[in-house]
N, CA, C and O of each residue as an XYZ file, in Angstrom:
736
protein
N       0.827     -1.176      0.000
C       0.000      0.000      0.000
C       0.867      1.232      0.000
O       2.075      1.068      0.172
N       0.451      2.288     -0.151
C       1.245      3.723     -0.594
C       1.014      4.513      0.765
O       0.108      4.054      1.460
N       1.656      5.577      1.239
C       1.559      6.415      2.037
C       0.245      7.256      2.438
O      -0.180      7.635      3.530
N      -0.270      7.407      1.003
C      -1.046      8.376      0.474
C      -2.935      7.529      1.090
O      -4.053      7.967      1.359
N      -2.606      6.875      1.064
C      -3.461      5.595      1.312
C      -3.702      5.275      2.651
O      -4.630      4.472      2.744
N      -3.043      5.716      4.103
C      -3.263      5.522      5.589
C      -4.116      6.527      5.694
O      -4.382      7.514      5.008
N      -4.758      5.761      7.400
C      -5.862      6.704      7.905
C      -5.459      6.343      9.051
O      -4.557      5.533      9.266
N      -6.149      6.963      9.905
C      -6.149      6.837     11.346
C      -7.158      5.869     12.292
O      -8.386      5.907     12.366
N      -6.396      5.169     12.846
C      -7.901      4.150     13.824
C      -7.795      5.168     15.175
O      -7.134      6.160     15.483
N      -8.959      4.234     15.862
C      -9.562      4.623     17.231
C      -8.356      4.243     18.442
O      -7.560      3.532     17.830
N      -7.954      4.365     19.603
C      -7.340      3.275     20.488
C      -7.273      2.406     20.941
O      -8.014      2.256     21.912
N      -6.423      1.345     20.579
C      -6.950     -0.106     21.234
C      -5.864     -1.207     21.084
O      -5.269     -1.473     20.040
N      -5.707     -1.784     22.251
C      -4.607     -2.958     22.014
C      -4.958     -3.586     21.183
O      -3.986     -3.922     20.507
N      -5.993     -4.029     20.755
C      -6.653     -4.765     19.557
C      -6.583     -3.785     18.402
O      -7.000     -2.665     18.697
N      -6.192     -3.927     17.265
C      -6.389     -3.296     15.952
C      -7.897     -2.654     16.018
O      -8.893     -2.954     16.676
N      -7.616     -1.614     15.019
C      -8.882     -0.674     14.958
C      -9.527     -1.537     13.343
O      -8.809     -1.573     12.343
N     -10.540     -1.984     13.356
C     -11.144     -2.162     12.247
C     -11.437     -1.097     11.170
O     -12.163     -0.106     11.243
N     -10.773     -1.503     10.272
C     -10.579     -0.625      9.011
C     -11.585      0.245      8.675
O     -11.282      1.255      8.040
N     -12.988     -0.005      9.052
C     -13.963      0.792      8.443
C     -14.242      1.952      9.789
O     -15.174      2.746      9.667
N     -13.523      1.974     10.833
C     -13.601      3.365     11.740
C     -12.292      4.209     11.686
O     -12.033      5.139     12.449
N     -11.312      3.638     10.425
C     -10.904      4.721     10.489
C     -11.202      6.067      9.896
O     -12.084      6.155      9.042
N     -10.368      7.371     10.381
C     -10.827      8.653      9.730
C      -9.186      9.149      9.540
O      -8.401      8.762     10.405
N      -8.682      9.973      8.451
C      -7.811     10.568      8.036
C      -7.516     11.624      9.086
O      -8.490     12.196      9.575
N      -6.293     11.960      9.498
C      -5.553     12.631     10.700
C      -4.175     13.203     10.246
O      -3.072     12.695     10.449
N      -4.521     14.599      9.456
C      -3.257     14.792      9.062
C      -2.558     14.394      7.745
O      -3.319     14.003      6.859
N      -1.494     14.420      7.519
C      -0.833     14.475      6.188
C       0.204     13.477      6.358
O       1.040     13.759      7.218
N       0.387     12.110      5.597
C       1.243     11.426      5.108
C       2.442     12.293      5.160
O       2.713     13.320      4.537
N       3.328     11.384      6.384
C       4.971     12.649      6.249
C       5.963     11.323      5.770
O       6.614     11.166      4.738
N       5.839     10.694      6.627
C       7.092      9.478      6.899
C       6.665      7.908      6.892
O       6.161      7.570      7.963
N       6.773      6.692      5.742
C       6.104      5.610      6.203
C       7.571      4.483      5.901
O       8.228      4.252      4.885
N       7.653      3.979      7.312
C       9.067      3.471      7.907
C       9.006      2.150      7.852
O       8.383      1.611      8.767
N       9.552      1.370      6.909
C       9.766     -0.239      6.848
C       9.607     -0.859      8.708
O      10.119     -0.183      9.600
N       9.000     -1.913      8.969
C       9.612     -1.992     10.508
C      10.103     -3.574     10.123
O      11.314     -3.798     10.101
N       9.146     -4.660      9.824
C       9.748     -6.081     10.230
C       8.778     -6.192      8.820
O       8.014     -5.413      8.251
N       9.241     -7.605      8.575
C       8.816     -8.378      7.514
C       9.621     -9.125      6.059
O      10.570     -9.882      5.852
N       8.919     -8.622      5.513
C       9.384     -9.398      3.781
C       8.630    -11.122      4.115
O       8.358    -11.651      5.192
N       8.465    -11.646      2.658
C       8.202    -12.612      2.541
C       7.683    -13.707      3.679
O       7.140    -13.334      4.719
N       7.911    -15.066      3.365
C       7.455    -15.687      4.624
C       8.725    -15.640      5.187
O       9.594    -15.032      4.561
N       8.981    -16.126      6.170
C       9.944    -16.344      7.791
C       9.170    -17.770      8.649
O       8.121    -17.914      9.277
N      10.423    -18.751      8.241
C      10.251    -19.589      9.112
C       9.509    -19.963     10.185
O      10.354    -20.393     10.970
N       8.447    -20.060     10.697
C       7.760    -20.009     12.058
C       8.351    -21.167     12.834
O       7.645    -22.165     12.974
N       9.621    -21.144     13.376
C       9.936    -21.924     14.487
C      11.136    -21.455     14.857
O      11.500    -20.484     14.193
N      12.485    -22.113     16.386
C      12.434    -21.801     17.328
C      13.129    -20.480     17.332
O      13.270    -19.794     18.345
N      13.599    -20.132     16.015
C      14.638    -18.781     15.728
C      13.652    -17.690     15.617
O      14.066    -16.542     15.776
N      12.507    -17.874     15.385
C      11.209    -16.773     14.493
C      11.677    -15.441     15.441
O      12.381    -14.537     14.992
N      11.214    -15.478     16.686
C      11.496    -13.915     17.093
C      13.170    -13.725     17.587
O      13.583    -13.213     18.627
N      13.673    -14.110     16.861
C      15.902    -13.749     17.213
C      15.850    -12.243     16.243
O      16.360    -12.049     15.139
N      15.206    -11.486     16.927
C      15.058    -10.466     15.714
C      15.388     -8.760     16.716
O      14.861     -8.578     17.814
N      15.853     -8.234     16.385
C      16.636     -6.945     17.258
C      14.989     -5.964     17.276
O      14.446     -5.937     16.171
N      14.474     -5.452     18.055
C      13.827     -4.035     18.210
C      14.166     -3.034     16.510
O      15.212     -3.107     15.866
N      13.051     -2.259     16.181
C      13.478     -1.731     14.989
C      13.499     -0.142     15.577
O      12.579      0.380     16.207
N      14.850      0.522     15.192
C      14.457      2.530     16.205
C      14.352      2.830     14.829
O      14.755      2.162     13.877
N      13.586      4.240     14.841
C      12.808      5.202     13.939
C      13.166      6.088     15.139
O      13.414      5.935     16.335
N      13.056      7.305     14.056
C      12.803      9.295     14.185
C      11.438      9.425     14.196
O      10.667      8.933     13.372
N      11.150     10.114     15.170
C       9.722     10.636     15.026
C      10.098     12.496     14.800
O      10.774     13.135     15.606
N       9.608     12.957     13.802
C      10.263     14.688     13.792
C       9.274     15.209     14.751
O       8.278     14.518     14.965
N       9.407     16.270     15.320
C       8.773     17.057     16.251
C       7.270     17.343     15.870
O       6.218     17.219     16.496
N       7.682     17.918     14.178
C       6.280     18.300     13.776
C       4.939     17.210     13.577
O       3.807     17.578     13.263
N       5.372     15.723     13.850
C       4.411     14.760     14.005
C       3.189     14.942     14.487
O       3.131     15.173     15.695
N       1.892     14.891     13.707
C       0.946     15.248     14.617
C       0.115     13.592     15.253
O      -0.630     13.524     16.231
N       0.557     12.367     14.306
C       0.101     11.318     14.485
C       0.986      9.891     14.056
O       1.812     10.083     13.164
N       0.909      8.603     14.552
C       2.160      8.117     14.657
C       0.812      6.383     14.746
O       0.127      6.013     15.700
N       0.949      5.742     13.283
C       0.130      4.748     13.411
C       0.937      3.531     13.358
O       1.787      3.908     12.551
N       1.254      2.360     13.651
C       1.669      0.907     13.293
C       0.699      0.139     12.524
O      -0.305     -0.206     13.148
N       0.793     -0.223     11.224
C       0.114     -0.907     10.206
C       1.233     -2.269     10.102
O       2.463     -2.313     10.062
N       0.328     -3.169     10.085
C       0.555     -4.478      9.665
C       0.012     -5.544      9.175
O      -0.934     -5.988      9.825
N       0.295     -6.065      8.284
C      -0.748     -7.135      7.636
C       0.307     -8.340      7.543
O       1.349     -8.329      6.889
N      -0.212     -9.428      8.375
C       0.267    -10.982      8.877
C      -0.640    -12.011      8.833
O      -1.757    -12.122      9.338
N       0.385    -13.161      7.765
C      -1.025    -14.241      7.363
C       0.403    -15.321      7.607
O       1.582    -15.118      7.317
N      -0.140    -16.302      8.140
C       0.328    -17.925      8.327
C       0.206    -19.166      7.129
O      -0.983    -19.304      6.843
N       0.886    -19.894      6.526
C       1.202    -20.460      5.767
C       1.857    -21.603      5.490
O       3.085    -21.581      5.400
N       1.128    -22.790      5.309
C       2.354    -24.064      5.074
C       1.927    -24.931      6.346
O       0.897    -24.623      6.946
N       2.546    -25.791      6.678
C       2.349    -26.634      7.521
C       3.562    -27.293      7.738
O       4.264    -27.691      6.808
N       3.995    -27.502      9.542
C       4.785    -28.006      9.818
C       4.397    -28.763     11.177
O       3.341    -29.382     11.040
N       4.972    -28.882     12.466
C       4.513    -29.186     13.810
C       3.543    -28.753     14.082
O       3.666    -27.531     14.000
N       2.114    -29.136     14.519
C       0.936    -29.040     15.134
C      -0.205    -28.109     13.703
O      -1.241    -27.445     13.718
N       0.659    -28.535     12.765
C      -0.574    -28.358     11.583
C      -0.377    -26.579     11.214
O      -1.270    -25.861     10.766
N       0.810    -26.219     11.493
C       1.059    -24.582     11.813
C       2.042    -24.397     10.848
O       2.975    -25.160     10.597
N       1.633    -22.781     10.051
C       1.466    -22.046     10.767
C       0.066    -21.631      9.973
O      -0.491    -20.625     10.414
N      -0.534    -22.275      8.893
C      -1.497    -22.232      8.047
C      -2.951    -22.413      8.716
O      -3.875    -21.707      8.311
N      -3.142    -23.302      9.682
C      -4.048    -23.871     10.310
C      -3.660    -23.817     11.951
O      -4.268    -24.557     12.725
N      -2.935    -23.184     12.289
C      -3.152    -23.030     13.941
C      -3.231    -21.638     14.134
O      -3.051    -20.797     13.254
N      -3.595    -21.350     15.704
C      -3.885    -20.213     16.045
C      -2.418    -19.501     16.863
O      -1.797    -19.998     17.803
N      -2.171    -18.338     16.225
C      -0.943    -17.591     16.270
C      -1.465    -16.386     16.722
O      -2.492    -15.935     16.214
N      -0.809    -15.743     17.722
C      -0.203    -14.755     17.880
C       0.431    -13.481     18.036
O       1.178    -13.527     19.013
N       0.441    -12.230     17.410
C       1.580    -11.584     17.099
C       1.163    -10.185     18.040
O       0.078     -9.830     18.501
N       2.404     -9.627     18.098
C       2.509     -8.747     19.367
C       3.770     -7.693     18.929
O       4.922     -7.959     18.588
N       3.161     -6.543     19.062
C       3.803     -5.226     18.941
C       4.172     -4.247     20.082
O       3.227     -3.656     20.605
N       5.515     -3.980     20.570
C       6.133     -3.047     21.707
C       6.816     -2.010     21.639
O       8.047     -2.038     21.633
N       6.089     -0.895     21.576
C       6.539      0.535     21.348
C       7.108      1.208     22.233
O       6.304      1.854     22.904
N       8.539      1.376     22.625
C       9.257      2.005     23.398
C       9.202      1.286     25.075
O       9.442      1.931     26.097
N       8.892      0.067     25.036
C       8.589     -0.916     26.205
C       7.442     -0.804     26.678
O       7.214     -1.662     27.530
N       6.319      0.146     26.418
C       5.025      0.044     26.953
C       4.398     -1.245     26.128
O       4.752     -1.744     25.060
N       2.791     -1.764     27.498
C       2.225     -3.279     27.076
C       2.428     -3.416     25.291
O       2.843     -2.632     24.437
N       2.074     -4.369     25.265
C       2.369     -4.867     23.824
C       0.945     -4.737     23.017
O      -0.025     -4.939     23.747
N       0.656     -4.455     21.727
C      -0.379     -4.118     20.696
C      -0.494     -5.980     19.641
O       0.031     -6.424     18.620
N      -1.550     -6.538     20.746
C      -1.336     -7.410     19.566
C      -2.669     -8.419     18.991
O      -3.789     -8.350     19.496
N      -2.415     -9.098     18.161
C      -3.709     -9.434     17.529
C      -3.347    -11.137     17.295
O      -2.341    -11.514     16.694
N      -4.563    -12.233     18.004
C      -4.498    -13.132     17.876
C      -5.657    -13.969     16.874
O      -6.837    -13.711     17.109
N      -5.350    -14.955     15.776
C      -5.713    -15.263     14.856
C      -6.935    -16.526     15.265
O      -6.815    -17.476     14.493
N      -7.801    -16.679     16.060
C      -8.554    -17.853     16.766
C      -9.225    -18.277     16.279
O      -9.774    -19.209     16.868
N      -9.923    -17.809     14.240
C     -10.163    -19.019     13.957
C      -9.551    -19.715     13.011
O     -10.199    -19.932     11.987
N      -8.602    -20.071     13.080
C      -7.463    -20.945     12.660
C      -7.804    -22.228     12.875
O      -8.413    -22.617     13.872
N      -7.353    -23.060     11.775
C      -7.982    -24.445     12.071
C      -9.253    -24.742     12.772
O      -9.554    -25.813     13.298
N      -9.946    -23.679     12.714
C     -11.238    -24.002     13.119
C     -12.311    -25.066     11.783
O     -11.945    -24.902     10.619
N     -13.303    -25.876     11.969
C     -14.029    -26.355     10.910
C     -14.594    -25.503      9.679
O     -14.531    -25.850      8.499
N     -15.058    -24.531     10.088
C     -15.664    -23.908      8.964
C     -15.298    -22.396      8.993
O     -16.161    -21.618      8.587
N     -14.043    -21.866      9.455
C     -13.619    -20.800      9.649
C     -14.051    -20.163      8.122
O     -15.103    -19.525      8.101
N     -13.430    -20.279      7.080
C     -13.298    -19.873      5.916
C     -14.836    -19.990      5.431
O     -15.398    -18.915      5.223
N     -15.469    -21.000      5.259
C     -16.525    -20.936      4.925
C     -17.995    -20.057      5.403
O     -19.028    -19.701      4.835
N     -17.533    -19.973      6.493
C     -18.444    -18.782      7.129
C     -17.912    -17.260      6.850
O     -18.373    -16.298      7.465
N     -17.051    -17.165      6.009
C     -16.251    -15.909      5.245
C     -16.885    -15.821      4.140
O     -16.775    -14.692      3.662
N     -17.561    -16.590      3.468
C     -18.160    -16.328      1.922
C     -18.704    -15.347      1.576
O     -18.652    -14.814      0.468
N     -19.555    -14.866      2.952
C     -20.593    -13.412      2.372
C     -19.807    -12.315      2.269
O     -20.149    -11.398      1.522
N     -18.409    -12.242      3.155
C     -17.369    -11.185      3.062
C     -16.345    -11.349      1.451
O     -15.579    -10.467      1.062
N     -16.500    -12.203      0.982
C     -15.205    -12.799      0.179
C     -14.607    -13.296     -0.493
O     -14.160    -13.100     -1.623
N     -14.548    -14.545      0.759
C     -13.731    -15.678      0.686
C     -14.457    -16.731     -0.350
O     -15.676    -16.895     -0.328
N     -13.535    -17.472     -1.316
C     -14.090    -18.050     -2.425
C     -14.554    -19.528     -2.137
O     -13.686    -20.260     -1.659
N     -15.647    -20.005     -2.332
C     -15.820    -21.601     -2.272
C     -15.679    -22.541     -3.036
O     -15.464    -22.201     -4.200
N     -15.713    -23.535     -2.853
C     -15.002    -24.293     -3.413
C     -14.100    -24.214     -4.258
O     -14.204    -24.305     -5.481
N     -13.154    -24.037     -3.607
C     -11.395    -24.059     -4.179
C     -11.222    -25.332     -3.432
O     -11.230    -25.447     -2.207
N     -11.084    -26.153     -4.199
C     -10.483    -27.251     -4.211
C      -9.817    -27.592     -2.780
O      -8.951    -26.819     -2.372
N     -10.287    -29.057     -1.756
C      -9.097    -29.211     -0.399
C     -10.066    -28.473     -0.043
O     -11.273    -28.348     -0.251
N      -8.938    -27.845      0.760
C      -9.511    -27.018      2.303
C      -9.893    -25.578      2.490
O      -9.845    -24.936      3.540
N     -10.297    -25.156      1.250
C     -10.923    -24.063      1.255
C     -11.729    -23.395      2.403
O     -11.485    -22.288      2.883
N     -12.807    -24.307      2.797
C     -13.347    -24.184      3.806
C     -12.793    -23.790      5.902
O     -13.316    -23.280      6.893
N     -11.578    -24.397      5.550
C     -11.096    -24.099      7.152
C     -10.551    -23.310      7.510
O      -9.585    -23.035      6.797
N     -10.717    -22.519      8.638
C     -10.200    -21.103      9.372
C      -8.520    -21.510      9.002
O      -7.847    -22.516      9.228
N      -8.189    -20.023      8.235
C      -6.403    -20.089      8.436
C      -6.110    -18.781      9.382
O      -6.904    -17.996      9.901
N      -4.683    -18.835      9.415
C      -4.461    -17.772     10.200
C      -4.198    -16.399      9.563
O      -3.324    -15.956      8.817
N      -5.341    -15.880     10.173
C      -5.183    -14.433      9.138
C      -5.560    -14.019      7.842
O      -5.629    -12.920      7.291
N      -5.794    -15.210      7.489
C      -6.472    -15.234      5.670
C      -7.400    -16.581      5.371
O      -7.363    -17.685      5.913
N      -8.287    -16.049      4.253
C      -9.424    -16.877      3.485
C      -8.774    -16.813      2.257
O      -8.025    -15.888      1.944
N      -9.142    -18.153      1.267
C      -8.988    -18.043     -0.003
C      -9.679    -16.943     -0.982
O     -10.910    -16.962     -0.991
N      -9.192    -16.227     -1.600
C     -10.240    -15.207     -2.296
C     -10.151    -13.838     -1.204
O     -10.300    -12.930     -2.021
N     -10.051    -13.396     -0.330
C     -10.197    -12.617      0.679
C      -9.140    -11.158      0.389
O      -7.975    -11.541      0.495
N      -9.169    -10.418      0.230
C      -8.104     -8.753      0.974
C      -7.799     -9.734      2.330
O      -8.361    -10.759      2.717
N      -6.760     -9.032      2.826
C      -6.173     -8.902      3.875
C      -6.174     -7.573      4.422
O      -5.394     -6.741      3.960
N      -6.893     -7.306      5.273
C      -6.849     -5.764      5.511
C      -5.701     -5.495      6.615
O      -5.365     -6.383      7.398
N      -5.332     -4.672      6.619
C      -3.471     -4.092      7.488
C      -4.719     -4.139      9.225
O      -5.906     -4.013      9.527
N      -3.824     -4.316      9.648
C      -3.961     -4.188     11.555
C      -3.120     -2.826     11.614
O      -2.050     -2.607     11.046
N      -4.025     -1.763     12.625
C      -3.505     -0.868     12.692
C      -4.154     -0.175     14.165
O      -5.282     -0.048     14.642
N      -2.813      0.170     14.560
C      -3.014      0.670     15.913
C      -2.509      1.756     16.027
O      -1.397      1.901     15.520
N      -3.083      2.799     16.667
C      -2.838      4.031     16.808
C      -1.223      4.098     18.077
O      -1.228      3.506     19.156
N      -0.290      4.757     17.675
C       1.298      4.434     18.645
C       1.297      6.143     19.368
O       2.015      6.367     20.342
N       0.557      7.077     18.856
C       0.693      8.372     18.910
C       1.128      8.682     20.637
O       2.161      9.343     20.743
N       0.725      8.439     21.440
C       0.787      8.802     22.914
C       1.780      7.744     23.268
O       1.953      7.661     24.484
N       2.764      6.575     22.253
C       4.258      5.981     23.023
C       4.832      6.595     22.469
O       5.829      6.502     23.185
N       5.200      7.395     21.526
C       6.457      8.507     20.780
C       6.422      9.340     21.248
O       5.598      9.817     22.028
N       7.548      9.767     20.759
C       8.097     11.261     21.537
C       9.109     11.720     20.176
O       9.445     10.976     19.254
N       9.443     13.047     20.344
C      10.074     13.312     19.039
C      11.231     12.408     19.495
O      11.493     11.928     20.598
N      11.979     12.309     18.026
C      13.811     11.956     17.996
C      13.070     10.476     18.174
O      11.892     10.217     17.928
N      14.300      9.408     18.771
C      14.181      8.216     18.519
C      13.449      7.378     18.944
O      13.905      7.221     20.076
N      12.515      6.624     18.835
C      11.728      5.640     19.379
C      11.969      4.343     18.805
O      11.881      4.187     17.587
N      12.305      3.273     19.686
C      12.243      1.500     19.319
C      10.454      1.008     19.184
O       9.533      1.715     19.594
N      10.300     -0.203     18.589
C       9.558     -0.950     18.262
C       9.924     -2.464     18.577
O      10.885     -2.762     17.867
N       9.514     -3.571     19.395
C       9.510     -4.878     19.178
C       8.886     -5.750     18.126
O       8.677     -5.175     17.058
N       8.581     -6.876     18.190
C       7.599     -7.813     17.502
C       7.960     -9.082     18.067
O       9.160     -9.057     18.343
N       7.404    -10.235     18.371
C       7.328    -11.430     18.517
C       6.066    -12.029     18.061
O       5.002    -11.428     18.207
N       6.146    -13.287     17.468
C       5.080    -14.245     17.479
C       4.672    -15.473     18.111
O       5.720    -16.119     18.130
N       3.955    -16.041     18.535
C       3.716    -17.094     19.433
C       2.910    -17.742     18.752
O       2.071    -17.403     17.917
N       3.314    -18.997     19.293
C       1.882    -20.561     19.046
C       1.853    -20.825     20.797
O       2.855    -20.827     21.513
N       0.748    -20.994     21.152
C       0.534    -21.401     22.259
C       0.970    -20.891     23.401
O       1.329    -21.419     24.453
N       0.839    -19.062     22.817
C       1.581    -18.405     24.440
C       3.487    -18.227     24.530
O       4.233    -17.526     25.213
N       3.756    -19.513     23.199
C       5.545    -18.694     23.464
C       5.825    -19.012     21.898
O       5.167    -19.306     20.900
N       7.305    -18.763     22.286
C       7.657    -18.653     20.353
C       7.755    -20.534     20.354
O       8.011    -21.439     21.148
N       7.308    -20.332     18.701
C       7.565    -22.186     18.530
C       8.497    -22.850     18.924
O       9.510    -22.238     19.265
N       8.484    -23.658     18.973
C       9.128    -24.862     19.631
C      10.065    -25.714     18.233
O      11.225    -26.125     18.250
N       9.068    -25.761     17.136
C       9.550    -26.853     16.181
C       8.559    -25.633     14.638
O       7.565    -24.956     14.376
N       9.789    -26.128     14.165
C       9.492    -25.622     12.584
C       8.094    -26.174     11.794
O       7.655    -27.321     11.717
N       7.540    -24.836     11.209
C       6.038    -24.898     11.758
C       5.126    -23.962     10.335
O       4.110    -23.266     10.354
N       5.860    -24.279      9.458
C       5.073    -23.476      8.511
C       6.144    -22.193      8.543
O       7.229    -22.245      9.122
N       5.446    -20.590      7.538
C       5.406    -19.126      7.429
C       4.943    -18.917      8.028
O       4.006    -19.491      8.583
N       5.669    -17.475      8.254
C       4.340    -16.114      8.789
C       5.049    -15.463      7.785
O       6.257    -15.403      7.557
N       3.510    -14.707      6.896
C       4.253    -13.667      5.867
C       4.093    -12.308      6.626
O       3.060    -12.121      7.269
N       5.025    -11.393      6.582
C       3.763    -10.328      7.662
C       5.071     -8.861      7.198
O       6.277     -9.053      7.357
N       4.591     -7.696      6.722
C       4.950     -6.812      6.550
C       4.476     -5.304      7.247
O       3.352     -4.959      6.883
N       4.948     -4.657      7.894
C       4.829     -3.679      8.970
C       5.250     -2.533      9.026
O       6.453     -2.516      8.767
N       4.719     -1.262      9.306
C       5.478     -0.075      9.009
C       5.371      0.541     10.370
O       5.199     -0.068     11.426
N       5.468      1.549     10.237
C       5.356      3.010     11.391
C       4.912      4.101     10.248
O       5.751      4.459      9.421
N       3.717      4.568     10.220
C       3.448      5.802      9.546
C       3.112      6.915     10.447
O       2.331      6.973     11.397
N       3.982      7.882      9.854
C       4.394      8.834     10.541
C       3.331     10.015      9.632
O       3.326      9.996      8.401
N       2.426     11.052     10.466
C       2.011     12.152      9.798
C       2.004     13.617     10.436
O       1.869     13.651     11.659
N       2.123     14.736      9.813
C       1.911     16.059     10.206
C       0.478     17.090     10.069
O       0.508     18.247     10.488
């Protein structure tokens, strides 16, 4: 997605659902944080350093966008079909994060149709994945960071979990790409 293209959500450790957001300001700065492609989901997944960013003074708003989907199958049917995870830490305050629960559920996907998600695709079309339906957008998770920044430098974490800690055993992808958008 383009710069030009963010809006602003509501507050909430939980992601703001895309359709309350409202535009806040002017696209200044939109800052790579974690991601690219898939990434291994097992016991190395979070060996990953804090990401620091500039926040400039004139910032009037400061959002974390991310969009993370699970993929493949390895130990406990993961990371395509189990329930994952993921967790965001802005300058060490609680963590911003969003867990995927119907994953491997029976008819996760299929109860997505009126939103989407395509039926009968062949296999397992039908079962909750993590984070995604066949046929489906992926809409970005986005949490408002504005009140953990401060001008000049601010860190960011990320970790992912199966079952409360990082995997245990090699376990599928997580594809998941993440920014810091910065506006004035």
């Amino acid at each position: 997605f383009s710069a030009s293209s963010l809006s602003s959500p509501s507050k909430s450790t939980a992601p703001a659902a895309s359709a309350s957001l409202a535009v806040r300001g002017s696209p200044l700065q939109l800052v790579p944080l974690f991601g690219g492609g898939g990434r291994s989901f097992d016991p190395s997944y979070n060996d990953r350093p804090p990401v620091s960013f500039q926040v400039p003074a004139n910032a009037s708003a400061v959002l974390l966008y991310a969009v993370i989907t699970g993929h493949g199958s390895g130990a406990h049917n993961c990371a395509e079909f189990c329930v994952t995870s993921h967790h965001f830490s802005c300058n060490g305050r609680p963590a911003h994060n969003v867990t995927f629960n119907h994953a491997g559920t029976q008819m996760g996907c299929a109860h997505e149709v009126p939103a989407g998600s395509l039926p009968n695709e062949y296999g397992t079309w039908l079962y909750g994945r993590d984070g995604w339906c066949d046929g489906m957008n992926v809409p970005p998770l986005v949490w408002d960071i504005t009140n953990e920044v401060s001008p000049g430098n601010n860190t960011i974490a990320y970790y992912g979990w199966f079952r409360g800690a990082t995997p245990t055993a090699s376990s599928g992808s997580i594809h998941m790409y993440s920014y810091a958008a910065i506006y004035q």
